[in-house]
N, C-alpha and C positions, 0 to 999 in steps of 0.2 A: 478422552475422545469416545470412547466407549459406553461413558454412562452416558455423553448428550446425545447418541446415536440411539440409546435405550431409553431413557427416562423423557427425553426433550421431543425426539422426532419418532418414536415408539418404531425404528425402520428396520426392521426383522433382518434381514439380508445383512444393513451396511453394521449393526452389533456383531451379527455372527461372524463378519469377516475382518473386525476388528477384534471379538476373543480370541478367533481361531489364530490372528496373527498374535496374540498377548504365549498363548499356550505352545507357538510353535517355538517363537524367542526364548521362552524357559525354556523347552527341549535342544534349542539350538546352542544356548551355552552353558549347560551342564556341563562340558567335558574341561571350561574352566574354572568352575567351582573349587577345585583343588587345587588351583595354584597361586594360592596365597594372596588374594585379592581385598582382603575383607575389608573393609572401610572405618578407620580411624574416627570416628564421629568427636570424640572429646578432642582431639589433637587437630581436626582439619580446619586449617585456616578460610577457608570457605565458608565454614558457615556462620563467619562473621561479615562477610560480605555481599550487600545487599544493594541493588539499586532500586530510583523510586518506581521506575516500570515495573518493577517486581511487584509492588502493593495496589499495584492498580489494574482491574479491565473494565471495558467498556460492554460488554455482555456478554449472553455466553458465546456466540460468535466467534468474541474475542479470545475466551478462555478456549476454545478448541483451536483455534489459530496459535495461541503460547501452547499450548500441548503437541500442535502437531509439530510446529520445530524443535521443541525440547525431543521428540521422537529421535526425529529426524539428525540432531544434534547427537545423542544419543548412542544411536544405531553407529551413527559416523564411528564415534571416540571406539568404540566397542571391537567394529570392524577391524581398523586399525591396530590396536593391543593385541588381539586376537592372531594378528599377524605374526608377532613374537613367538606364539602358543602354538597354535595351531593355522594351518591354511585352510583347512578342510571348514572348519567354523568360520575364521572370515570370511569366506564367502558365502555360506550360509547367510550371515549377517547380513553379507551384500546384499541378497535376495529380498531379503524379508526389509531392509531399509529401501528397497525402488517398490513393494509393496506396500508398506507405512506410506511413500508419497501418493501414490494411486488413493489410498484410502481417504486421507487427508484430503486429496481435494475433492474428493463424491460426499466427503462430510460436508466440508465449508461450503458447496454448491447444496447440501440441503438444507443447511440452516440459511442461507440466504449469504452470506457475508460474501462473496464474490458480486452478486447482481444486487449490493445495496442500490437504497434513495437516493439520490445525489443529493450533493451537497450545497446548501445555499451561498459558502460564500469559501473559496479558495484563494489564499493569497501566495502567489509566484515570488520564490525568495531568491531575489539573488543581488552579488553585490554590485554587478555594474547598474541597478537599480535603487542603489543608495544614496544615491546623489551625495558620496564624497563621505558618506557618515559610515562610523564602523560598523563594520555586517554585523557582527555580537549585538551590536547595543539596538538593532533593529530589529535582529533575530527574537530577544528576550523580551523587546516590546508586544510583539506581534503575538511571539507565546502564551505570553502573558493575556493577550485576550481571546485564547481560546475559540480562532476558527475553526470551522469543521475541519478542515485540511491546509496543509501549508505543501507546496510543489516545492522541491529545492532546484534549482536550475542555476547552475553554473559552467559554462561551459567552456572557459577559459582554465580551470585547476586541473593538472598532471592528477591519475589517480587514485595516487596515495591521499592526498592533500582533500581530492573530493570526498575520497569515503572517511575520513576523518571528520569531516564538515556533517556530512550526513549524520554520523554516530552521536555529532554532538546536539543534533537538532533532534533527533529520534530520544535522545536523553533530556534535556530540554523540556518536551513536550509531554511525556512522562505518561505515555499514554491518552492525554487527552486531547487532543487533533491528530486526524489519521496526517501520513510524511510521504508523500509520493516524492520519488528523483525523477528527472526528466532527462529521456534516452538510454539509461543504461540499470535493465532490470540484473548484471550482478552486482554493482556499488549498492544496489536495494537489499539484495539477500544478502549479502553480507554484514550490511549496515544493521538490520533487522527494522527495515521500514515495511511500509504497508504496501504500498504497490510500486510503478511504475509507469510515466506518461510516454505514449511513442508519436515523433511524428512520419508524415509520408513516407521520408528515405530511413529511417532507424529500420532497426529488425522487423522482422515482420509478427504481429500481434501473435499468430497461429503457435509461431517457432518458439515464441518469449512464452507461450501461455505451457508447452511442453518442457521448456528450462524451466519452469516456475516452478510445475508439479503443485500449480493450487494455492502455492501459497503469496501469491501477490495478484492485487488488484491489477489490473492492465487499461489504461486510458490510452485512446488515439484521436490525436488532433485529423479533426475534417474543414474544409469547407464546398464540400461537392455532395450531395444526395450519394452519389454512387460509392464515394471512399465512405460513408455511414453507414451504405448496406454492405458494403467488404467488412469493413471491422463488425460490422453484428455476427457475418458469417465468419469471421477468425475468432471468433468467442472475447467479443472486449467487455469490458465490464461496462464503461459511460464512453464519451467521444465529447472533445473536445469543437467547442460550435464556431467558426470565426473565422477571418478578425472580426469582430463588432463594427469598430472604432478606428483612424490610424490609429499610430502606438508608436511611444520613441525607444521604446522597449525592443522591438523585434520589426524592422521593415518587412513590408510585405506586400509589393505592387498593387496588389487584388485587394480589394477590399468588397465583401461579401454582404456585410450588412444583416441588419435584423430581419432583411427579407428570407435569407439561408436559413436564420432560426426558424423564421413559421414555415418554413418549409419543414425542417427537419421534426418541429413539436406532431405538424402532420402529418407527420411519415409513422407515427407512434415506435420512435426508433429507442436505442437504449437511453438510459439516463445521460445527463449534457452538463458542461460548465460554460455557456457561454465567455468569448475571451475577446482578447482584441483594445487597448482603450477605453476601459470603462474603468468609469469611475461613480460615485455615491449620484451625481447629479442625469448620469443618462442611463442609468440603472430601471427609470421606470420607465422608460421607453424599450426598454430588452422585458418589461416585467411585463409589459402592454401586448410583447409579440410572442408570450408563452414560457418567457426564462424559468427556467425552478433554481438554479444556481448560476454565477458569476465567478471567473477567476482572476485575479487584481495584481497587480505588479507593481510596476509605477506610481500609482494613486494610493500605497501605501508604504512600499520601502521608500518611498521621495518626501513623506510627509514627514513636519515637524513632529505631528501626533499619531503616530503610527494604527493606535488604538481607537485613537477618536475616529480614523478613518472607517476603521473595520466596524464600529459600532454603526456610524452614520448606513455602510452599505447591511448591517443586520436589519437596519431599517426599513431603509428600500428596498427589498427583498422580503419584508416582514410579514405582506399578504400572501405568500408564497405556501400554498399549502402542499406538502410532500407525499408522495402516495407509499 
């Protein structure tokens, strides 16, 4: 975190308050140095254990984002043990881990990776949208062809069973399509996905952006100009544009239409996934009314060819130039 604070964003202030935090942590646990702590390297069964998100990022964005949880990770286990030792140190610890998060996310907001592009083509997974076929063997299709982002949405599974599902998609994907869950940014930290989508009645963007401490993206579904200027002002990262389309996916009275999009492209409001009932074939009518991204449910967990789907809407989406 420190060198892309130094070497990447040359940011004088946010290096120095990430040494002074490196140099305080040595001083803070000196006093367990002496007890017996030293680490088995030949013997530890760790470090034969490897997953394949481990071998992978997707920039350095990404590399500060795996650093600032491993901190954050870190700081936790330390706190804790510490407890055994000494109290006077974990809490020290404590201090300096709610400071590691503050820093964390004034990183991730300079490098960009909170207010990315949006994404041209997001697929909505879930299994009441599998028309009957098993969630896995759709899941691995869809991974398989490497969306920008895959939303897991399940709202029927108790929350053992979700964050189970998440971990397995997060692992899956292996780093290459960012994992948003929808509604519930702790199944996301826990899980180690990438953000969180909210809608109207879910937590409020502001409150989830303060639990997050930076480190999840935050998307909220709109379809009113005014819920697109509240979630700009609760710090969301894109907004969900819709419905498009109906949808047998999610009833929703209101149907809003491509009109709400060009309203919102003219609002010059955050990045967008238009939603709703789209599919590859009314794709270039949302593309007509300013779409940069689309997010897809139905028209791809329902499909025989899961992939062939995703491909056709990289298609229609393919004059889509991202800022």
């Amino acid at each position: 975190m420190e060198e892309a604070a130094r070497f990447i964003l040359d940011d004088a202030p946010l290096t120095a308050g990430l040494k002074t935090l490196r140099h305080d942590l040595a001083a803070a646990v000196e006093p367990l140095l002496d007890a017996g702590a030293d680490r088995d390297v030949s013997g530890d069964v760790g470090t034969r254990i490897t997953t394949d998100g481990e071998r992978t990022r997707r920039g350095v964005a990404s590399v500060a984002v795996a650093a600032g949880r491993r901190l954050g990770e870190a700081l936790r286990a330390i706190e804790e043990y510490a407890k055994t030792i000494d109290a006077n140190v974990a809490a020290s610890v404590e201090a300096l881990r709610y400071r590691g998060y503050d820093l964390e996310r004034r990183l991730l907001e300079a490098l960009g990776a909170g207010r990315r592009p949006p994404w041209r083509v997001c697929v909505i997974l879930g299994e009441a949208s599998c028309a009957g076929r098993p969630w896995r063997e759709v899941a691995e299709a869809v991974a398989r062809s490497e969306p920008d982002c895959i939303q897991v949405r399940e709202p029927g599974l108790d929350d053992r069973a979700l964050l189970d599902r998440v971990r397995e998609i997060v692992a899956l994907v292996a780093g290459r399509s960012a994992v948003i869950v929808n509604d519930r940014p702790d199944i996301a930290l826990l899980a180690g996905a990438d953000g969180v989508h909210l809608g109207q009645t879910d937590l409020p963007c502001s409150d989830v952006r303060r639990l997050a401490a930076g480190r999840l993206i935050v998307g909220v579904s709109t379809s009113r100009i005014a819920e697109a200027r509240q979630a700009l002002a609760d710090g969301a990262d894109y907004c969900g544009v819709g419905p498009m389309f109906p949808s047998a996916t999610k009833d929703k009275p209101v149907i809003v239409g491509p009109d709400y999009l060009r309203e919102y492209v003219a609002s010059g409001g955050l990045p967008h996934l238009a939603i709703g009932g789209i599919t590859p074939e009314n794709v270039p009518e949302l593309v007509a009314a300013g779409a940069r991204g689309v997010a897809v449910s139905a028209a791809v967990c329902a499909a025989d060819d899961p992939a062939g789907v995703i491909k056709r809407l990289r298609h229609a989406m393919g004059a889509v130039v991202l800022a």
